[in-house]
C-alpha positions in Angstrom: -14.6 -40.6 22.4 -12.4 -38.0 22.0 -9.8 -36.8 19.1 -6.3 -37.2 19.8 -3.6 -35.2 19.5 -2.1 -37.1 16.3 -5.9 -36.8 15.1 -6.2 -33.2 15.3 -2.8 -32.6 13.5 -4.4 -34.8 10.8 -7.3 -32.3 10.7 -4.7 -29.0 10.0 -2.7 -31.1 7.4 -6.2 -31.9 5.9 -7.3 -28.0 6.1 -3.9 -26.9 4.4 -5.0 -29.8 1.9 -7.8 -28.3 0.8 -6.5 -25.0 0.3 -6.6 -23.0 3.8 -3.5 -21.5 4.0 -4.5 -19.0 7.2 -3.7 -20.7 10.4 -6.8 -18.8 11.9 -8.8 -19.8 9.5 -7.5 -23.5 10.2 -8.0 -23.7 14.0 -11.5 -22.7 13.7 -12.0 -25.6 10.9 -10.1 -27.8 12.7 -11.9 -27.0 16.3 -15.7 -27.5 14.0 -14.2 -30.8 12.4 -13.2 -32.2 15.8 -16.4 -31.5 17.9 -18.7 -32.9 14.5 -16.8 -35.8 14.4 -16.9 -36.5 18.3 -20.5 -36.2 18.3 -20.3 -38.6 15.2 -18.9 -41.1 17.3 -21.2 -41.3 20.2 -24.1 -41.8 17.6 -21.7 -44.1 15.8 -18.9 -45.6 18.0 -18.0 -47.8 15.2 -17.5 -44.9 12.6 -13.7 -44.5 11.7 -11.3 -41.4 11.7 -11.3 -40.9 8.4 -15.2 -41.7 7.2 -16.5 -39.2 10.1 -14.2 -36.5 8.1 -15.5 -37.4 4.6 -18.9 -37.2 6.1 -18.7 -33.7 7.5 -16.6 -32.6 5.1 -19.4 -33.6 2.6 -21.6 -31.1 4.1 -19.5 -28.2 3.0 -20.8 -28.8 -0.5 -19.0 -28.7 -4.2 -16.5 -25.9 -3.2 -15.4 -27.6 0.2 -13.8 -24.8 2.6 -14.0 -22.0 -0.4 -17.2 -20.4 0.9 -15.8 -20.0 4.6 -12.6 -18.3 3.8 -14.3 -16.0 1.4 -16.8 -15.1 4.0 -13.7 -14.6 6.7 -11.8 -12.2 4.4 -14.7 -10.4 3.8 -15.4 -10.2 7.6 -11.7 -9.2 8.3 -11.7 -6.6 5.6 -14.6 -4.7 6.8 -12.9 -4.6 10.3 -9.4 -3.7 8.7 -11.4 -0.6 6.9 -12.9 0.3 10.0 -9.4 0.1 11.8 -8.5 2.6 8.8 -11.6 4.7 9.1 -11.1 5.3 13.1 -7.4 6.1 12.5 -8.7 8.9 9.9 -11.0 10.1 12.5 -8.3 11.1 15.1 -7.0 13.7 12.6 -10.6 15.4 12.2 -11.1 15.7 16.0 -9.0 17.9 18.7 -5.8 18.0 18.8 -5.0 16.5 15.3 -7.8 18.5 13.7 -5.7 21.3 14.2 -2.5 20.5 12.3 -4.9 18.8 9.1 -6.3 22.2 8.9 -3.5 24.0 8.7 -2.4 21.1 5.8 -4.9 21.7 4.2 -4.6 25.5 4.3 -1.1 25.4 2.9 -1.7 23.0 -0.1 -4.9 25.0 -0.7 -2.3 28.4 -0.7 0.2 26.4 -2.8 -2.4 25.4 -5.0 -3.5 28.9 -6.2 0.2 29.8 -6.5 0.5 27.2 -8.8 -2.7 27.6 -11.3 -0.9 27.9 -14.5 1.4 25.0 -13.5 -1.1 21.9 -12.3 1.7 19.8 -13.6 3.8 20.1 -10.2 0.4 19.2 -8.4 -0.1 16.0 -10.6 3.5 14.8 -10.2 2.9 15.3 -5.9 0.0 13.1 -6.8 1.6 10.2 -8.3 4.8 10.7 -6.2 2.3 9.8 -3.0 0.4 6.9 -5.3 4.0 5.6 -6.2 5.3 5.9 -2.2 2.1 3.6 -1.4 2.9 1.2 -4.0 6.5 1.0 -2.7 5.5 1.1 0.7 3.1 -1.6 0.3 6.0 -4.5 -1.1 8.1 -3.4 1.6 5.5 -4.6 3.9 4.5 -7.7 1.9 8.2 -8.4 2.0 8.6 -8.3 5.8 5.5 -9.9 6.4 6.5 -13.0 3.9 9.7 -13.2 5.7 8.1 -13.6 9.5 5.9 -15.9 8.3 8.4 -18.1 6.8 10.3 -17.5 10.7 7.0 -18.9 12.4 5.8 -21.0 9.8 2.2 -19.5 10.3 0.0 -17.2 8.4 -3.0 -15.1 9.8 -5.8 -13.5 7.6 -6.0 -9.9 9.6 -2.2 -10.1 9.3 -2.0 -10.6 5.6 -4.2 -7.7 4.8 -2.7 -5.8 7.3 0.9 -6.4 5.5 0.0 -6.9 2.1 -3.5 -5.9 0.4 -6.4 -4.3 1.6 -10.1 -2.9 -0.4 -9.3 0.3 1.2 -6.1 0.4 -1.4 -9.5 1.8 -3.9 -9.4 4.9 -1.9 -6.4 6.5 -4.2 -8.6 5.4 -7.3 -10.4 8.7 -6.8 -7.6 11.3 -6.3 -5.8 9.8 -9.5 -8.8 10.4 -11.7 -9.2 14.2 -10.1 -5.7 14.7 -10.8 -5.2 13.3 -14.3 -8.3 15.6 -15.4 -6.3 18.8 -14.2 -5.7 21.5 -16.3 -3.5 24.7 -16.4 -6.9 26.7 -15.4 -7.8 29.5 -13.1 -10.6 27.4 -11.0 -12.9 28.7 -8.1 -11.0 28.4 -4.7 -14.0 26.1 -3.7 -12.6 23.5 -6.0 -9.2 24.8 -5.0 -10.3 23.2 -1.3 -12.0 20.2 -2.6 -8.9 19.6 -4.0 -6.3 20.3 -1.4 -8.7 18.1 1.0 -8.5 15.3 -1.1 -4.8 15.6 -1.8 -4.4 15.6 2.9 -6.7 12.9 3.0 -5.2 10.9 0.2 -1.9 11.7 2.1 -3.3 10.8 5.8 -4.6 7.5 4.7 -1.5 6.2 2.9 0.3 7.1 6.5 -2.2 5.0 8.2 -2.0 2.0 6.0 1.7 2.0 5.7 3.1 3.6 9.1 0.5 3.6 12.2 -1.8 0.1 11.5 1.2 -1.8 10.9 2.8 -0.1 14.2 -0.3 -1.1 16.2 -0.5 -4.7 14.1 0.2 -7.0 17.0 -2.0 -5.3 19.5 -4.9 -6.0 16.4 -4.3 -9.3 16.3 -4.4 -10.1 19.9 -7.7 -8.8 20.1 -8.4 -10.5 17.2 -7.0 -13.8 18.0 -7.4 -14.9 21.2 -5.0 -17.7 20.5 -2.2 -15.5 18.5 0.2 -14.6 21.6 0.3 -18.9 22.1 0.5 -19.4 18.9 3.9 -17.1 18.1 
């Protein structure tokens, strides 16, 4: 026996149910739920729709489908901080090496212009920490809005577009500046420094310009099924 059509919509309206808001997420429940419940039915022909689907639901334990999106955003976040990582790479290998160097070089110059007045540093700082936070609603804002177009959200997409662990990265550069001082320090710190405040700068371009550029072609790859799907 095989599910029907009618069935298989039963399956994503009892996915969103219990909690799985990700479409992704759903067709890959829905595609497990359907073949365990077809194999089900040739041990038991006389099973019904809905006691094959409290049976193998059963076997996701106490916290039902909790456990397998957990795991799946954990998964996709690891790949979206790789995306981020392989990004960064390109500007520490030719050509782009070339103009982060010379970035650097001229915040590091700045920099030991401007040792009695750290101030003007720490306010460049939290003017790129404030940029990313604005940055980031205007993408969860656009991303809310197609998804409400579509009526269809996607896990890779919803990091992408809203929230992502690699957000900790500006953690460190706010503690470096916030300790800051009005001191003369040694130009190796001076570097340290005006490499953290590139890098801090490069990554926030990533996350909020070029990744979001590129999103489509990420989820493609991801998702076989996206391109149908949209």
């Amino acid at each position: 026996m095989k599910l029907s059509a009618e069935q298989i919509e039963k399956l994503y309206q009892f996915t969103r149910q219990h909690y799985v808001e990700y479409y992704d997420l759903q067709t890959e429940l829905v595609d497990h739920l359907a073949n365990a419940i077809e194999e089900q039915w040739q041990q038991n022909p006389k099973l019904s729709f809905e006691e094959a689907l409290q049976i193998e639901f059963k076997k996701f334990g106490v916290f039902g489908f909790m456990d397998v999106v957990e795991q799946r955003q954990s998964t996709l976040n690891k790949k979206y901080n790789k995306l981020v990582l392989n990004e960064l790479k390109t500007f520490f290998s030719v050509p782009k090496i070339i103009g982060t160097v010379a970035a650097i070089g001229i915040v590091f110059y700045l920099m030991k212009q401007l040792q009695g007045e750290f101030w003007a540093v720490q306010c460049l700082f939290f003017g790129l920490i404030i940029s990313y936070i604005i940055g980031m609603v205007i993408l969860m804002r656009r991303n809310k809005k197609r998804n409400k177009q579509n009526g269809k959200k996607w896990l890779l997409k919803e990091i992408i577009f809203g929230y992502s662990s690699s957000a900790g990265l500006i953690n460190l550069p706010i503690q470096f500046a916030l300790h800051l001082k009005g001191e003369n320090y040694h130009d190796a710190f001076l570097l340290l420094f005006s490499f953290l405040l590139i890098l801090l700068g490069l990554t926030e371009y990533i996350m909020l310009v070029l990744i979001p550029s590129k999103a489509e072609d990420f989820l493609k790859e991801t998702y076989p099924e996206y391109k149908i799907a949209n």
